[in-house]
Structure formats: C-alpha cells, structure tokens
N, CA and C of each residue as an Amber inpcrd file, in Angstrom:
protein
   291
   7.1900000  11.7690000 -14.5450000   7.4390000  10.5300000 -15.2290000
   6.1280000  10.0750000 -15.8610000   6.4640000   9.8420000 -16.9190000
   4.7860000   8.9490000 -17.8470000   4.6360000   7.3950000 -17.0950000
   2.9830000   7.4050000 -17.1760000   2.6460000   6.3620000 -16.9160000
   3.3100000   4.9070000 -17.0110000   3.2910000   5.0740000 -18.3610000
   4.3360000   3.7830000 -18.8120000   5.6580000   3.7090000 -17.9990000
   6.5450000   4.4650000 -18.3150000   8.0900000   4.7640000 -17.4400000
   7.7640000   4.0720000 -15.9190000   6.5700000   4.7100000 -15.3420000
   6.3410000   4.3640000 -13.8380000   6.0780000   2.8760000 -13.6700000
   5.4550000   2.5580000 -14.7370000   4.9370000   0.9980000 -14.9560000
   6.6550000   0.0860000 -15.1940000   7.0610000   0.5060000 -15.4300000
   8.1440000  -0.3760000 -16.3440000   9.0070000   0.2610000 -15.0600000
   9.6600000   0.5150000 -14.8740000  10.2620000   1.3470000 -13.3830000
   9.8750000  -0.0830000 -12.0610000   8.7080000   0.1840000 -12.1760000
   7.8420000  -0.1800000 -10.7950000   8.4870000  -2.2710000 -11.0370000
   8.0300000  -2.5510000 -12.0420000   8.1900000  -3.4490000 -12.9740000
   9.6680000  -4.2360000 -12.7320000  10.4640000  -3.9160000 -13.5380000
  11.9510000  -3.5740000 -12.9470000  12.0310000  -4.0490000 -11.4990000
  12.1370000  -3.3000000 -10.5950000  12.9760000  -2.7220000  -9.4920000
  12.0770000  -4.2130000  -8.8380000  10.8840000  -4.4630000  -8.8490000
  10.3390000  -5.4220000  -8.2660000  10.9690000  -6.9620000  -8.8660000
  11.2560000  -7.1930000 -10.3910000  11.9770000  -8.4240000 -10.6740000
  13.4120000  -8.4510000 -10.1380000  13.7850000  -7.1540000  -9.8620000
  15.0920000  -7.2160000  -9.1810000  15.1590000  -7.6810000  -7.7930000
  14.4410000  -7.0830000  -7.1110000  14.4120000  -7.8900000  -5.5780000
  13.3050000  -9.0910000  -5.5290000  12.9480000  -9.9570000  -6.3340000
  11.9600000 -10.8630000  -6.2810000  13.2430000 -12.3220000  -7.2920000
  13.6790000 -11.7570000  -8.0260000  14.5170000 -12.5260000  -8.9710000
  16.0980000 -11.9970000  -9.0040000  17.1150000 -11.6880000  -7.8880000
  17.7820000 -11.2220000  -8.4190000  19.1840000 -11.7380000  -9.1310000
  18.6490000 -13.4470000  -9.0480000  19.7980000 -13.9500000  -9.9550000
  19.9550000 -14.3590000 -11.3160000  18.2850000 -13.6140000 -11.4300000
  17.9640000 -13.9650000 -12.7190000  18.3320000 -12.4800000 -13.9460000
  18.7940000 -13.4080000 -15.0610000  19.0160000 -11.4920000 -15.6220000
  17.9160000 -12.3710000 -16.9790000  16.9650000 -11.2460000 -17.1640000
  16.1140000 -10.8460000 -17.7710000  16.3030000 -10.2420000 -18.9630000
  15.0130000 -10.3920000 -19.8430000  14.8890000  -9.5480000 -20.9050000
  13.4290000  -9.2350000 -21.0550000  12.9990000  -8.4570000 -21.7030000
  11.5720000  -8.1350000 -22.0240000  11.2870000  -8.8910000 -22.4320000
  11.5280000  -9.7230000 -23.6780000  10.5880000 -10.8580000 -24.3990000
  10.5890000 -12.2550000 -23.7090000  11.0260000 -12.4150000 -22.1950000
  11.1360000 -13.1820000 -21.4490000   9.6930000 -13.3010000 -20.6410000
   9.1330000 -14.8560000 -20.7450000   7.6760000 -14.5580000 -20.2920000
   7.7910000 -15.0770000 -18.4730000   6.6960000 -14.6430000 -18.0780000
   6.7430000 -14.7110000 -16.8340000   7.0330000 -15.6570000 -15.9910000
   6.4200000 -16.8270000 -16.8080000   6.5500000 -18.3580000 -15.7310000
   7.5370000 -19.0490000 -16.1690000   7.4890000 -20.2590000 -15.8150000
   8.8770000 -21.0340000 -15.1390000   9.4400000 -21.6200000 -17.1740000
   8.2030000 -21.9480000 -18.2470000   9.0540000 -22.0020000 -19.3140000
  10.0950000 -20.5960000 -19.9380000   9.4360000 -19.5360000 -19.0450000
   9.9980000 -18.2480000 -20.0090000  11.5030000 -17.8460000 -19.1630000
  11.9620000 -18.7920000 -18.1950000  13.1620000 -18.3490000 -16.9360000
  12.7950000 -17.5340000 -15.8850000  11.7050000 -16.8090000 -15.9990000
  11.2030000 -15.4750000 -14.8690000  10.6500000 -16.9740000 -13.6960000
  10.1750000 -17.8430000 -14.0980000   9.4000000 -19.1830000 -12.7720000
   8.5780000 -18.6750000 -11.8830000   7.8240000 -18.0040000 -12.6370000
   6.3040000 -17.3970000 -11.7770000   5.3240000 -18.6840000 -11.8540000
   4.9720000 -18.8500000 -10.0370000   3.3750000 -19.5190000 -10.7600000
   2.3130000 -18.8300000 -10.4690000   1.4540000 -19.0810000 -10.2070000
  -0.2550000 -18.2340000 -10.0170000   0.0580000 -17.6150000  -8.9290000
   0.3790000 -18.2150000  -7.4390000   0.6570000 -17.1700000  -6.3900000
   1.3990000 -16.4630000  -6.2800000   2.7570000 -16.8790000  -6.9610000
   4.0060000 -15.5150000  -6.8570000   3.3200000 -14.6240000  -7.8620000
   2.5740000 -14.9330000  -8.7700000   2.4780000 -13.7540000  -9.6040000
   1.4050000 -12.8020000  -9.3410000   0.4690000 -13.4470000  -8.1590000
  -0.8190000 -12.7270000  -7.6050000   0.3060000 -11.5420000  -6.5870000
   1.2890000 -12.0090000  -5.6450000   1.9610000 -11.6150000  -5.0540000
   3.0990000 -10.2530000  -6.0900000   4.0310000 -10.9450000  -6.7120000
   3.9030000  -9.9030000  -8.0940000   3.4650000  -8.5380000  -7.8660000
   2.2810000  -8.6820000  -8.5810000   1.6360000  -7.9600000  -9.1600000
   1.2570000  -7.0000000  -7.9010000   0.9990000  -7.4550000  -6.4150000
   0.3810000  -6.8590000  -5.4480000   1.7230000  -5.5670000  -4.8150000
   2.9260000  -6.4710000  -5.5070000   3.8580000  -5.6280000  -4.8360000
   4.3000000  -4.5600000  -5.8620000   3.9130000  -5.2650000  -7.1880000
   3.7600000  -3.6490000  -8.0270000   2.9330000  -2.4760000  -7.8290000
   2.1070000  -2.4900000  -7.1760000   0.7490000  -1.7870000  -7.0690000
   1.2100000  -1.1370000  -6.4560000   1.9800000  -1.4720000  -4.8780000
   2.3650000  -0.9910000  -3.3580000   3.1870000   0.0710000  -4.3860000
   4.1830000  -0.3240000  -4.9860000   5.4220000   0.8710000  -5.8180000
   4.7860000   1.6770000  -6.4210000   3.5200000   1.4780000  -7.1330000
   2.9750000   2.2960000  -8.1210000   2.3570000   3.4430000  -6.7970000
   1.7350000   2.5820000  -6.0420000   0.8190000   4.2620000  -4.5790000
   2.0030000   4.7820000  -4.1270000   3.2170000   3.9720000  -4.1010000
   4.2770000   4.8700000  -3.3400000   4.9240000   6.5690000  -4.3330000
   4.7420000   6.3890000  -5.5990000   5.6130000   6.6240000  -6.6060000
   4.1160000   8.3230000  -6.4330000   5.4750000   8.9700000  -7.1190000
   5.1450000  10.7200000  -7.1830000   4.5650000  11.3550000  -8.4950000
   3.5720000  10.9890000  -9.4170000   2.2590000  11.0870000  -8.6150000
   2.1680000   9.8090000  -8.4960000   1.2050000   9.7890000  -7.6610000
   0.6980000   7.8060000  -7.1970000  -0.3750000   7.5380000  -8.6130000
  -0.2180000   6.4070000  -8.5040000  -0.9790000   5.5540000  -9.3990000
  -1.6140000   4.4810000  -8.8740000  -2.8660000   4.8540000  -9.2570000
  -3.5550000   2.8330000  -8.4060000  -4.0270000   2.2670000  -9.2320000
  -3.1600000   0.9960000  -9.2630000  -3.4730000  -0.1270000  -9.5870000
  -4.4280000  -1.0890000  -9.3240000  -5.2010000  -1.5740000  -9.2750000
  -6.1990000  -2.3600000  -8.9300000  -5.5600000  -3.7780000  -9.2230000
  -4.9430000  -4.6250000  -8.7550000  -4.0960000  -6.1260000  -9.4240000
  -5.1690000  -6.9280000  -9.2500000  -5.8940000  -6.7150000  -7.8960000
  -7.0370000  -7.6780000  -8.2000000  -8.1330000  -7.7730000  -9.8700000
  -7.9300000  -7.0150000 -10.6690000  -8.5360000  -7.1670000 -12.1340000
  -7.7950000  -7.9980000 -13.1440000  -6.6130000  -7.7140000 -13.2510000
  -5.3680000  -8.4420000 -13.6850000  -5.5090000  -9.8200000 -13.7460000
  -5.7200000 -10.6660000 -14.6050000  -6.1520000 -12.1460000 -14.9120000
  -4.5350000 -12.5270000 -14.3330000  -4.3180000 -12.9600000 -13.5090000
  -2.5630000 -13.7550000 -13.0780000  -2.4110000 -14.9890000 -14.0480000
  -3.8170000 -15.6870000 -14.3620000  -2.8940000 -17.0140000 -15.5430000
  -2.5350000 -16.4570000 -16.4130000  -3.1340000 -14.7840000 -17.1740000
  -2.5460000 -14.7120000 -18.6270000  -1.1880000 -13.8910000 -18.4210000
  -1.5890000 -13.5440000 -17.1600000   0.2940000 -12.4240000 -17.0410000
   1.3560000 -13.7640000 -16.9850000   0.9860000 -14.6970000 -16.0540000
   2.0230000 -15.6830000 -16.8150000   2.3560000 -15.9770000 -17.7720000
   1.6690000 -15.8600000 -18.7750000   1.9250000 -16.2380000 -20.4260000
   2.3610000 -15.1270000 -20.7780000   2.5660000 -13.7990000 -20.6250000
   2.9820000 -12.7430000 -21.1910000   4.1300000 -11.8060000 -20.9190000
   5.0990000 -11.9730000 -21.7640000   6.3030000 -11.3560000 -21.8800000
   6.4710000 -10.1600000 -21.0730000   7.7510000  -9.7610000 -20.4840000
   7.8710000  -8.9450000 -19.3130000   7.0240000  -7.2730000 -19.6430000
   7.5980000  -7.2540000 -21.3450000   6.8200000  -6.5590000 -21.9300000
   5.7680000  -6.1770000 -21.8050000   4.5390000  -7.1100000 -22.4430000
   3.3100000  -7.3710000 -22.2130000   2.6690000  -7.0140000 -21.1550000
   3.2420000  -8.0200000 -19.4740000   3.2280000  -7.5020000 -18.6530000
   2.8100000  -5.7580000 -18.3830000   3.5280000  -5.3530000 -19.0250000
   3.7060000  -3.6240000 -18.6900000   2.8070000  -3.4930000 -19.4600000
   1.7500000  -3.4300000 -20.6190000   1.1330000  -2.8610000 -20.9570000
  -0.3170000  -3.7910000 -20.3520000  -0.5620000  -4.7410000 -19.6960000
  -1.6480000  -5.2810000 -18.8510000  -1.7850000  -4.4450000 -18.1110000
  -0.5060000  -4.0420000 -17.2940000  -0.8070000  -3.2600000 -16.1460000
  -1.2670000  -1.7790000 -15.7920000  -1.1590000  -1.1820000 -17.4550000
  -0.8150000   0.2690000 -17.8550000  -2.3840000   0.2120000 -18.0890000
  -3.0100000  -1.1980000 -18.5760000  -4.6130000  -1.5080000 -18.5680000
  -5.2360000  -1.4730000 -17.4940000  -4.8930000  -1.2200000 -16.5080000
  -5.4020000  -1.7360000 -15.6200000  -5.3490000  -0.7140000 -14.4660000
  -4.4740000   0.4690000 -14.9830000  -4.0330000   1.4130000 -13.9810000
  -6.0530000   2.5980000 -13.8670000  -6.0500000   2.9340000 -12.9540000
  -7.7350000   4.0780000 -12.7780000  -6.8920000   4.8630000 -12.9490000
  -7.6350000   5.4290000 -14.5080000  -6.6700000   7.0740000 -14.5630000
  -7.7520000   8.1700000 -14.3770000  -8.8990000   7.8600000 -14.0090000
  -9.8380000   8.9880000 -13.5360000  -9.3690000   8.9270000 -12.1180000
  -8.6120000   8.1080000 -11.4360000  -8.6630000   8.5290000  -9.7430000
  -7.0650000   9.5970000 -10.0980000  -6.2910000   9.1630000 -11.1900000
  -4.8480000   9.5700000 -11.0730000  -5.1940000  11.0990000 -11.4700000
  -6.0740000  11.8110000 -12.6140000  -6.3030000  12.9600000 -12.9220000
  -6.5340000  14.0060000 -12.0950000  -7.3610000  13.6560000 -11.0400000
  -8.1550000  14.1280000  -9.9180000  -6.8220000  14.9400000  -8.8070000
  -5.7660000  14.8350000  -9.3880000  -4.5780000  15.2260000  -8.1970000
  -4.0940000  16.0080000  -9.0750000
C-alpha cells in the first residue's frame, strides 16, 4: 500500500471509531465549525491514535504527531489533514526495512 493510501486508511478508520455518527467528507475541516468538533486535545489525541495505526500497519510507518502543529490541523480539511501527516511521516526510518 502507498504511503498516502496508509495515511488516508489510518485516517478513516480512526474518524470512524472517534466520530461514528458523524458522516464526513474530505473538504470537511476538523473542528467544531467544519462538523468533525475537534478541539486542541481531541486532536493532539487524534493524531496520537493515527500514529499507533500507522506502527501497526505492514510496512510500519512512524509518525512523529508530536511535530504536527494541532491548531493548524484544526483548520484543515480532512484532506489536508492527510497530506500534514504524509509531512510528517520519517521516510528515512521507513526505507531502512
């Protein structure tokens, strides 16, 4: 699976068990004006439980979330989101396997 796919996958499956009465779209932004109602700690939390999916996932990927600015992932579309995180992924530790 490509990076991205794993990102957006990981992404997914986590708004599903974190939000699951919410139905979503990509251009839907994270916090409470965009319907997703993230604030700074759910989204520090978020992001920490994307990471956990990303080391679980075949090949693993590490995420570092602690780099990840959480006020601007609130402002940024579910979309967006996925390519912060695709920023943020160490692909010299992911090569190395």
């Amino acid at each position: 699976m490509s990076v991205m796919a794993a990102i957006d996958t990981a992404v997914r499956l986590q708004l599903a068990r974190d939000k699951p009465a919410v139905v979503w779209k990509y251009g839907d932004l994270m916090n409470a004006a965009g319907g997703l109602a993230f604030d700074q700690a759910s989204m520090g939390t978020f992001l920490q439980d994307v990471a956990a999916r990303l080391k679980l996932d075949t090949p693993s990927l590490s995420y570092d979330w602690n780099r990840s600015n959480t006020a601007e992932c609130l402002q940024s579309s579910v979309y967006v989101l996925i390519g912060r995180i695709a920023s943020d992924i160490d692909r010299a530790d992911n090569d190395k396997d």
